[in-house]
N, CA, C and O of each residue as an XYZ file, in Angstrom:
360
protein
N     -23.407     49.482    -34.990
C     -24.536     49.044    -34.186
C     -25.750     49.862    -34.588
O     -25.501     51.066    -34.630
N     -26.642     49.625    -34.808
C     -28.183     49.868    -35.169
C     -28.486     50.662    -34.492
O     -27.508     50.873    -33.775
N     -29.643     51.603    -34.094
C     -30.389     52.001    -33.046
C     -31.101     51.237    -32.490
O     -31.338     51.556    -31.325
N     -31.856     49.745    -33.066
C     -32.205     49.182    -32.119
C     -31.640     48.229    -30.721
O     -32.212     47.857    -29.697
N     -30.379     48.071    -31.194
C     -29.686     48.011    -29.620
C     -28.702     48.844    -29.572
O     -27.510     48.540    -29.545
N     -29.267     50.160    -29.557
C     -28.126     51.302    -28.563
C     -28.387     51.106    -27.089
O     -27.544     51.733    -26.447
N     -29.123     50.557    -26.427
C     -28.536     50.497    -24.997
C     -27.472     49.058    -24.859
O     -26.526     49.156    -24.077
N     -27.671     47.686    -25.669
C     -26.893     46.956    -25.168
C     -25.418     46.371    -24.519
O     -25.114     45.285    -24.026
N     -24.584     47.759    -24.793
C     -23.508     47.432    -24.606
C     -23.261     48.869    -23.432
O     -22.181     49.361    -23.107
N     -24.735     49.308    -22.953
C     -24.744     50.254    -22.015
C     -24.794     49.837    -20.409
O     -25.536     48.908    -20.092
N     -24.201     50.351    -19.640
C     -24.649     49.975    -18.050
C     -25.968     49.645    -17.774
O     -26.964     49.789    -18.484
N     -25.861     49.208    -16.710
C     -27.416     48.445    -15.867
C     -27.428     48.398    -14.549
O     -26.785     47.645    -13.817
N     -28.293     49.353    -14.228
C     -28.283     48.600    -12.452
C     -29.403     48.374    -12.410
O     -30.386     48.888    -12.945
N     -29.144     46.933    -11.225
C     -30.087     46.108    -11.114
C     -29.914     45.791     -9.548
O     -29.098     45.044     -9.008
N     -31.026     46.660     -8.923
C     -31.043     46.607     -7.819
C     -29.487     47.149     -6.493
O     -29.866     48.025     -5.716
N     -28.509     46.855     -6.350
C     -27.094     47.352     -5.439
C     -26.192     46.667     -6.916
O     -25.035     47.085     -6.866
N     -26.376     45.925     -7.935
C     -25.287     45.684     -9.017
C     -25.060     46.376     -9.937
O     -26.119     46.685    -10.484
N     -24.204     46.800    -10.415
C     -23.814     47.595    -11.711
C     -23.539     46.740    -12.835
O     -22.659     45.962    -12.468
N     -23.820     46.539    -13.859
C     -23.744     45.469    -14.512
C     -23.178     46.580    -16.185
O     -23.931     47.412    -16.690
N     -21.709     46.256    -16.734
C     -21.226     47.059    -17.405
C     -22.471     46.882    -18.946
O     -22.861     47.728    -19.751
N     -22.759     45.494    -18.819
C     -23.470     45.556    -20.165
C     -25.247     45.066    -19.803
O     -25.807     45.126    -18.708
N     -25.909     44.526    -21.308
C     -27.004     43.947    -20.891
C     -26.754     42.583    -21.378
O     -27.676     41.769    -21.437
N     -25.216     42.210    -21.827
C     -25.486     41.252    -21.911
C     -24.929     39.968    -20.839
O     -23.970     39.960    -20.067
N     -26.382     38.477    -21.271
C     -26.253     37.690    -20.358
C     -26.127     36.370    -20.706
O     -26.620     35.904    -21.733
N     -25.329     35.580    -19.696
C     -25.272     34.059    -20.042
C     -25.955     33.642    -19.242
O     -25.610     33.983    -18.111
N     -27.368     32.632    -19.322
C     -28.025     32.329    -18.518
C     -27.532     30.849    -18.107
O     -26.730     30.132    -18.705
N     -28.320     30.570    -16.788
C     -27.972     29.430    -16.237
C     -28.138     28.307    -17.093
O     -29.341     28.246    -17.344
N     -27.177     26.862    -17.994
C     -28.021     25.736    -18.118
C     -26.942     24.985    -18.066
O     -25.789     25.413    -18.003
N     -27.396     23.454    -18.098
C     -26.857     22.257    -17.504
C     -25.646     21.802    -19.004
O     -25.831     21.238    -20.083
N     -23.996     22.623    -18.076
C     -23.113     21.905    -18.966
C     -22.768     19.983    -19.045
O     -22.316     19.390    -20.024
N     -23.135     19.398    -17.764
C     -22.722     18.161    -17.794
C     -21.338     18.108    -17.456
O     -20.704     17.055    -17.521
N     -20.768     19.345    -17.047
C     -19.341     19.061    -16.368
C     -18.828     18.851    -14.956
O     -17.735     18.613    -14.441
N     -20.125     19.045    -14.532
C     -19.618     18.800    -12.624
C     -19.227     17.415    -12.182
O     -20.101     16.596    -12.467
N     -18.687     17.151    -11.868
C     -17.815     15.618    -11.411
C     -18.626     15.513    -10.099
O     -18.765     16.495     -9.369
N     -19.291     14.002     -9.741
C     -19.882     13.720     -8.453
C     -20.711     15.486     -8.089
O     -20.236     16.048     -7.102
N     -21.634     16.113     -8.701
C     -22.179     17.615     -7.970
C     -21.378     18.277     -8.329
O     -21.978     19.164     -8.936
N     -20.015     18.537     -8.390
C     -18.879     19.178     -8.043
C     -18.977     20.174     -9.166
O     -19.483     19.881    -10.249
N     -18.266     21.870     -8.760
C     -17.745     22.444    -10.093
C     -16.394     21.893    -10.488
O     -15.737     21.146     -9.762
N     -16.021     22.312    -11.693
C     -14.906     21.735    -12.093
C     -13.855     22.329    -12.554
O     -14.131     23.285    -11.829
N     -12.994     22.639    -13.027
C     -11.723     23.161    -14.274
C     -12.162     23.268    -15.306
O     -11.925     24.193    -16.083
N     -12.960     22.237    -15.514
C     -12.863     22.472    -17.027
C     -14.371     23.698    -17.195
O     -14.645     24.411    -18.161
N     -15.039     23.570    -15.985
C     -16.486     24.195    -16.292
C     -15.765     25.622    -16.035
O     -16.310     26.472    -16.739
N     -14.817     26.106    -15.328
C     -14.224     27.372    -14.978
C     -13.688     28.007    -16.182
O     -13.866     29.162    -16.569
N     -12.845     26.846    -16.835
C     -12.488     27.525    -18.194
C     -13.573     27.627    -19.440
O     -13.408     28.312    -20.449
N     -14.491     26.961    -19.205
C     -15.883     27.223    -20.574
C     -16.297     28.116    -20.224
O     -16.856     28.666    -21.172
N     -16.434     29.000    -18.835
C     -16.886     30.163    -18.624
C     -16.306     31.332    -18.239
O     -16.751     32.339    -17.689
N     -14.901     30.913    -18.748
C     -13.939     32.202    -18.949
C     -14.041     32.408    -20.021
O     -13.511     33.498    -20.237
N     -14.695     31.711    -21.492
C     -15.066     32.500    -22.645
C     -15.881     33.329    -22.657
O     -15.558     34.205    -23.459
N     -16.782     33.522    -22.187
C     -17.697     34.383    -22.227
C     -17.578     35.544    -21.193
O     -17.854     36.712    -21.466
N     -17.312     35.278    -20.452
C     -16.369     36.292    -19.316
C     -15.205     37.067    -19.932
O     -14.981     38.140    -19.372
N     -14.455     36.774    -20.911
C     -13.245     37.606    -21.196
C     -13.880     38.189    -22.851
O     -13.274     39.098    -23.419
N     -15.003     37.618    -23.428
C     -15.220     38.101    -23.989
C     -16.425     39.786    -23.861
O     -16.960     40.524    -24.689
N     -16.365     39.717    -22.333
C     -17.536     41.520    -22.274
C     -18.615     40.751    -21.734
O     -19.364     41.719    -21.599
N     -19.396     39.653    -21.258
C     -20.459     39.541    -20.885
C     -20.338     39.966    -19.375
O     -19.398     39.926    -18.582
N     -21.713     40.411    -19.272
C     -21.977     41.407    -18.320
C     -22.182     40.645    -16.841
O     -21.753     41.013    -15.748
N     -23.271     39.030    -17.290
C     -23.884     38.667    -16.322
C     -23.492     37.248    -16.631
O     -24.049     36.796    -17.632
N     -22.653     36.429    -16.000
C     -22.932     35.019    -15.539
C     -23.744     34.679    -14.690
O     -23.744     35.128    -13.544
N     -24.647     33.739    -15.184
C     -24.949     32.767    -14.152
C     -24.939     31.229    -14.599
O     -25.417     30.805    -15.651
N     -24.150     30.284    -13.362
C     -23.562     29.723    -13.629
C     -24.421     28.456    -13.673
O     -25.645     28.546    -13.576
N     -23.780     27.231    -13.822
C     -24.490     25.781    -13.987
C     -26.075     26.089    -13.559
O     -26.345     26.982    -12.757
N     -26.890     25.417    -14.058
C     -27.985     24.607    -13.423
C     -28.232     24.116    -11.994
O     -29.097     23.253    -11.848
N     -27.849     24.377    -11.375
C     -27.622     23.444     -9.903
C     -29.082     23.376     -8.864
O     -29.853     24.261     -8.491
N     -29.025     21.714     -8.587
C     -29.648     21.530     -7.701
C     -29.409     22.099     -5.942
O     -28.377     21.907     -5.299
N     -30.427     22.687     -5.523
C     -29.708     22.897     -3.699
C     -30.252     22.240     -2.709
O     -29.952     22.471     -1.538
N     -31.484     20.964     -3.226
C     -31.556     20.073     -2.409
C     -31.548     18.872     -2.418
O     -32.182     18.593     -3.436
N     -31.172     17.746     -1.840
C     -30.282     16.196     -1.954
C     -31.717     15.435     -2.770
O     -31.606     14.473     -3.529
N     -33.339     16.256     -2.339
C     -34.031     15.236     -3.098
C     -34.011     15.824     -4.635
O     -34.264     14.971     -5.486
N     -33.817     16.796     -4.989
C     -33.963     17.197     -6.135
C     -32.784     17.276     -7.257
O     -32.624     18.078     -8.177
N     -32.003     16.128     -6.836
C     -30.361     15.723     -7.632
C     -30.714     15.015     -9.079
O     -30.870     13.794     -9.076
N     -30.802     15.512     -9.922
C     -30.881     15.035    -11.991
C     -29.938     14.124    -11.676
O     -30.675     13.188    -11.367
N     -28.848     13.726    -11.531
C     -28.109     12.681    -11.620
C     -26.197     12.931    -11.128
O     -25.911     13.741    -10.247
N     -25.312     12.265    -11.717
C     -24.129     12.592    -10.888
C     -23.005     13.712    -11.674
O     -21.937     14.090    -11.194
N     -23.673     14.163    -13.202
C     -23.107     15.182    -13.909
C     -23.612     16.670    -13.918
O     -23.196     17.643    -14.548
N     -24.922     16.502    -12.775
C     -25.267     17.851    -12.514
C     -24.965     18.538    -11.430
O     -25.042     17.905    -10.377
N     -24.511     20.103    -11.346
C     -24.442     20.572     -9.980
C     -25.182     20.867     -8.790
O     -26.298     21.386     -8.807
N     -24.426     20.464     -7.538
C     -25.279     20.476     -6.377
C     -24.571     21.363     -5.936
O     -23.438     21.636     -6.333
N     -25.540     22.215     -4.553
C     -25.118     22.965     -4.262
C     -25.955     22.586     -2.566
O     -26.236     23.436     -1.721
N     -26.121     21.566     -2.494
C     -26.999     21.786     -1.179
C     -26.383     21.131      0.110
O     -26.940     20.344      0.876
N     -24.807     21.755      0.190
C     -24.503     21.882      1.396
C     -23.566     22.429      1.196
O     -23.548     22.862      0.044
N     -22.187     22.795      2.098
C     -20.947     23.598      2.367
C     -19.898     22.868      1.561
O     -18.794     23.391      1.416
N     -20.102     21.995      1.166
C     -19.259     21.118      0.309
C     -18.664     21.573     -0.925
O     -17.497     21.450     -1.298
N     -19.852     22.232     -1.622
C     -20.063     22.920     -2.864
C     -18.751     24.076     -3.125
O     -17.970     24.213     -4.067
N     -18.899     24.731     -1.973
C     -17.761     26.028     -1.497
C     -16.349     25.583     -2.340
O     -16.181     26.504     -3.139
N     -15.905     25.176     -2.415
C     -14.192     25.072     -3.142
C     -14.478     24.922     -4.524
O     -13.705     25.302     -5.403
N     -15.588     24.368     -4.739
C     -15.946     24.380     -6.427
C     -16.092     25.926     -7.091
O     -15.554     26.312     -8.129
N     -17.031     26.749     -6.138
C     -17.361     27.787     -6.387
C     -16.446     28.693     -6.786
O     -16.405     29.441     -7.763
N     -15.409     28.433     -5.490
C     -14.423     29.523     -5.496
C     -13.484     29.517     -6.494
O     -12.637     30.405     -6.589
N     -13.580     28.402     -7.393
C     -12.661     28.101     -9.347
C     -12.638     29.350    -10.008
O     -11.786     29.812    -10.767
N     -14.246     30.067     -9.398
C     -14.644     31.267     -9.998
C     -14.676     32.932     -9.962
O     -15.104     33.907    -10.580
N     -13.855     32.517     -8.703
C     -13.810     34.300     -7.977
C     -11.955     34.569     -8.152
O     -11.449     35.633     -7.794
């Protein structure tokens, strides 16, 4: 590794999180949520990057309000419904 990223594979806190690295998967639209929904298969595309050392998921794209829905392959999150999808992930 270079000196120009000697911190990246260093800790981070960010605000009450400890975050082991700097690195991050940012949020964008896989096209796997069924009807809003998370899915299996979106749980396992983001256990690659998870078992490979990334520091920070964040997950789908998701809409959190009913007027602001892209269509029926994107995630919603704008009610209690959402909850069992989520939990694919903890």
């Amino acid at each position: 590794m270079t000196s120009r990223f000697k911190t990246l594979f260093s800790p981070f806190r960010l605000r009450g999180l400890e975050l082991p690295n700097r690195l991050v998967s940012t949020a964008h639209g896989t096209y796997m949520p069924k009807g809003g929904s998370q899915t299996d298969q979106i749980a396992l595309y983001q256990s690659a990057p998870a078992a490979g050392g990334v520091g920070l998921i964040i997950l789908e794209a998701t809409s959190v309000h009913w007027t602001a829905i892209g269509g029926p392959r994107l995630a919603v999150a704008a009610d209690d419904d959402c909850i069992p999808g989520y939990a694919k992930f903890f």
